[in-house]
N, C-alpha and C positions, 0 to 999 in steps of 0.2 A: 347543310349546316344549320341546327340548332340556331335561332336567335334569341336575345333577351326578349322581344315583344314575344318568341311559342314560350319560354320557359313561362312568363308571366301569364301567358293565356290558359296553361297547363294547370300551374299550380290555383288559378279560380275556376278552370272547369274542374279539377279533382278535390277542391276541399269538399265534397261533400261522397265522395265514394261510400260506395256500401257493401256491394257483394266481389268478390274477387271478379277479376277478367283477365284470359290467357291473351295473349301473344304469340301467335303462332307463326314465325319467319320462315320462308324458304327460298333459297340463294342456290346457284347454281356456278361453279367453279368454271367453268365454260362459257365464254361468248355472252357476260352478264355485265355489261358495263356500268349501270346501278343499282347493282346489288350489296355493293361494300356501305351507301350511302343508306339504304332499308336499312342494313342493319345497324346503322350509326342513331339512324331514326329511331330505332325498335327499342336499342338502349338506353337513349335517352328519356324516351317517355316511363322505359320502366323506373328509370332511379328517381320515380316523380312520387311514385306511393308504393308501400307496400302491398296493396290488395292488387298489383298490379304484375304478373308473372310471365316470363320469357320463356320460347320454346323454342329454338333455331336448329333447322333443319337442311339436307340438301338435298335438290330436288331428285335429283341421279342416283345419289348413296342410300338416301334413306326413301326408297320404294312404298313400301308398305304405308308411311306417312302421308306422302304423297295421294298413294291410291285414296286412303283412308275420308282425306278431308279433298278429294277432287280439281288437286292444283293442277292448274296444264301449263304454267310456266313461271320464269322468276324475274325479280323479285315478285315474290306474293307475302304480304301482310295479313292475316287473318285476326278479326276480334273476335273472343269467343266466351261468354257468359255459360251459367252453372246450367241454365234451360238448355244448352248445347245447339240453338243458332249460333247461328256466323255468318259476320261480311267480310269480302274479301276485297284488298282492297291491292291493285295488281300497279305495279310499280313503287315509284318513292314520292308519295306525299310532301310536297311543298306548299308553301305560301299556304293560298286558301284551303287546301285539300291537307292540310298538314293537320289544319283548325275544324276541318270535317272529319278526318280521322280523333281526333279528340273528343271531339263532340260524340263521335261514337262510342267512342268507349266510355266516357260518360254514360251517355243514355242508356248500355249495355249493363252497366254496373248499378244505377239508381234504379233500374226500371221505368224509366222513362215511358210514357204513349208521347209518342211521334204524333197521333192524331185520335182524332174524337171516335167513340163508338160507332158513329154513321160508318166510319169512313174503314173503320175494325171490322164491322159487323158482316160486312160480305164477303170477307176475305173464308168465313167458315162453309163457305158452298166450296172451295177450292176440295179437288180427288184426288190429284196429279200435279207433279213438280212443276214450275214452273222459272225458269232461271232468266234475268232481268241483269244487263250489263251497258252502264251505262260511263260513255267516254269522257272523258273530259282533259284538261288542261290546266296546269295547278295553278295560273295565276287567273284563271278564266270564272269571275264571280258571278258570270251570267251561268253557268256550269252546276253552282253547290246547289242550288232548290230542288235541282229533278236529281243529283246525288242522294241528298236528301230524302228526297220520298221515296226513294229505291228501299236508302239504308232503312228508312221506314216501314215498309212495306216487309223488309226483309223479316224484320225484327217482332214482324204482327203474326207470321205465320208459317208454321213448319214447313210449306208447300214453297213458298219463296227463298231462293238462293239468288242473294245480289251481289252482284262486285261493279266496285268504282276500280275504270281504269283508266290510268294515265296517260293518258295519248301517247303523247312525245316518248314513250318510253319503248312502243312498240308500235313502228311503223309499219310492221309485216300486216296488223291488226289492223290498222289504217287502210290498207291497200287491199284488204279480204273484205273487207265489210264497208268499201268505197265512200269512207269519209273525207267529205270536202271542209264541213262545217262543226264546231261541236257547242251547245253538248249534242251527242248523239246517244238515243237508247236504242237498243236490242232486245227484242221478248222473244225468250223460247227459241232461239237463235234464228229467227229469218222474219221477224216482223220486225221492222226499221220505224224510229220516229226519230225526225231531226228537230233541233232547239225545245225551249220549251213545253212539258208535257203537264197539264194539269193532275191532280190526284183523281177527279172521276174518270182521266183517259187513261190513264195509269193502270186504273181498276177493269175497264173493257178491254186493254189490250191483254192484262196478265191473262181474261176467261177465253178471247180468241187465241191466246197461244196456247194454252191449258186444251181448246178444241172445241168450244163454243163459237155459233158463227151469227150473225145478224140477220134476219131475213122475217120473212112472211112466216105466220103461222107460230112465233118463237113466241118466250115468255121473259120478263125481265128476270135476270137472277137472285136480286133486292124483293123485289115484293110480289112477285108471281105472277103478277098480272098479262094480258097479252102485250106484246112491243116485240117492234121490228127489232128494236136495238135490243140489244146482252142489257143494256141499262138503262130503262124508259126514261122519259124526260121530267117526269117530276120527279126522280129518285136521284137521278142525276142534280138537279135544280138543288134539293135539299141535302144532298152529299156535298156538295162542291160549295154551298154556303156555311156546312157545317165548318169544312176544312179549314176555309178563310177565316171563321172566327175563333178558331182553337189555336190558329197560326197568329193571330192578332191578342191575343189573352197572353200566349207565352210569349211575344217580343215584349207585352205590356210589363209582364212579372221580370224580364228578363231585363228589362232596366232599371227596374226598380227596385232590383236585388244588387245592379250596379252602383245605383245611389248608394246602398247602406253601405257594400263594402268599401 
């Protein structure tokens, strides 16, 4: 259910929209106990702005959709801008995750950088897909920053496909990919990392899942020098200081935009 605090949250994250962003729902008439709730979700956000457009689909009847945009089950909420990335965001968005699906579609529609060029800048050695799924729990705040840098990550790079998923919503998921703790991320479906992931380990796991490995004889993929690690330690040092102060400038603006309104 919709609250007055998401409508309010809604209507100051979207006064400033710019370029259209799709909506893309998929619900499944079978064995989908929150699927009626997505799309309760999905409409609500859209009667929020017009640059803002609904697509609902089901995952069984409409094949071709599905195959199309790579759903493997429902509910799935998809954001999707005119560049034709997209996150997917697998379940029904509540509480915090509801304000993180917002946030996205924001950033999707404004053009938002998630982060600084350091942190951009190596994402263009990527050759190969690289898919980043990362669990979470919609009231679990310790959860939104590594959603976050996924959705971030996602949004930097045509080789990155992220989705936030809901824990609770799919226990099967839970039990395949032996989650005790969340958040939990996924790189490239068999590198595991629990709690916690910085943006420069973010950045090493996507290259070992992608099929770079660490070792002797290797070169950083930042600045070519020799390093054991995919990402030497002064590039690392300078990425991960960059991160922190681009994430410190936009809390800075971000309240200061709450002052004026």
């Amino acid at each position: 259910m919709i609250t007055e605090t998401d409508r309010s949250y809604m209507k100051d994250a979207f006064a400033q929209l710019r370029d259209p962003v799709r909506l893309v729902v998929f619900t499944s008439a079978l064995g989908c106990a929150s699927c009626q709730a997505a799309v309760e979700t999905a409409k609500a956000i859209r009667t929020q702005s017009p640059r803002i457009g609904l697509e609902p689909y089901d995952l069984t009847m409409d094949r071709d959709k599905t195959d199309q945009y790579g759903v493997q089950r429902a509910p799935c909420i998809i954001v999707q801008g005119g560049d034709g990335r997209l996150i997917k965001f697998y379940g029904t968005p509540k509480d915090v995750f509801f304000r993180v699906l917002v946030d996205c579609i924001a950033a999707v529609s404004t053009g938002k950088d998630w982060f600084p060029e350091e942190v951009r800048a190596p994402l263009a050695m990527l050759t190969s897909d690289v898919s980043i799924q990362v669990f979470v729990e919609n009231g679990c705040e310790a959860c939104r920053p590594v959603a976050e840098t996924a959705i971030g990550l996602g949004l930097s790079s045509n080789y990155i496909y992220a989705d936030v998923v809901i824990a609770e919503d799919f226990p099967d998921l839970m039990k395949k990919h032996l989650i005790g703790s969340l958040p939990k991320t996924v790189f490239g479906g068999n590198l595991h990392l629990d709690g916690h992931v910085t943006e420069i380990l973010f950045l090493e796991m996507i290259f070992q899942a992608e099929g770079l490995k660490p070792g002797l004889g290797k070169h950083c993929v930042v600045c070519g020098n020799p390093s054991s690690d995919v990402i030497c330690t002064t590039c690392k040092t300078k990425i991960q200081a960059e991160a922190v102060d681009h994430k410190l400038r936009s809390e800075k603006l971000g309240k200061s935009d709450s002052r004026r309104s």
